[in-house]
N, C-alpha and C positions, 0 to 999 in steps of 0.2 A: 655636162660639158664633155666632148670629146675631141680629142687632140693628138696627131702624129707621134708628137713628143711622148719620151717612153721614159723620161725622167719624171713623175709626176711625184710629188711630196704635198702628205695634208698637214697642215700645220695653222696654229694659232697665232695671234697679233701680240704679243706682251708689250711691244712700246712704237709708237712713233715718232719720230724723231724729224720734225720737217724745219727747213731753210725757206730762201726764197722760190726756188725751184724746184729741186728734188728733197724727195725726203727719204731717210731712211725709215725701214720697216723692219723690225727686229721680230723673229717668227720663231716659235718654239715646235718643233718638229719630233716629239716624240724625246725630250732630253737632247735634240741636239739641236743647238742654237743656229738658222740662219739670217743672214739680214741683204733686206731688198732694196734697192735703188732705184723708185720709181718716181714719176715727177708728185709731184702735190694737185696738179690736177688729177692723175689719174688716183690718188690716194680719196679724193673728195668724189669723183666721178662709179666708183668702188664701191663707196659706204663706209670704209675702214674703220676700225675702231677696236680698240683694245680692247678682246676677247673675239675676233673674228675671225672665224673657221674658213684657211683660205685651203689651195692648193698653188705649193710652190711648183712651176717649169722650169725644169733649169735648159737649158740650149746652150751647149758650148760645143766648138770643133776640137778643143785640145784641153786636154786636163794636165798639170804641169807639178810635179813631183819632188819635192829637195829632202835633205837630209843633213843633216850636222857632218862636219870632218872629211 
């Protein structure tokens, strides 16, 4: 898979979590937990499954910073 995107993280499935729609996708990325928000179509469309070697993209225009005090 090659892709512009220059945030590329590999990471595994430890849970899914689906609704009607979306489901979360909870992804263990080397000790640092993140979680996806994709529809349940695309989670079924995927293969998903708990132990699955994905690669997270992240694509954001603004990363957003706070601090206590």
């Amino acid at each position: 898979m090659k892709l512009s995107a220059r945030n590329q993280i590999a990471a595994r499935v430890v849970a899914i979590n689906a609704g009607e729609a979306i489901a979360n996708v909870e992804l263990d990325a080397d000790g640092v937990r993140l979680v996806a928000s994709i529809t349940v179509e695309a989670v079924r469309d995927l293969g998903l499954r708990e132990g699955s070697e994905v690669t997270a993209v992240i694509k954001a225009s603004d990363v957003i910073l706070g601090v206590a005090g």
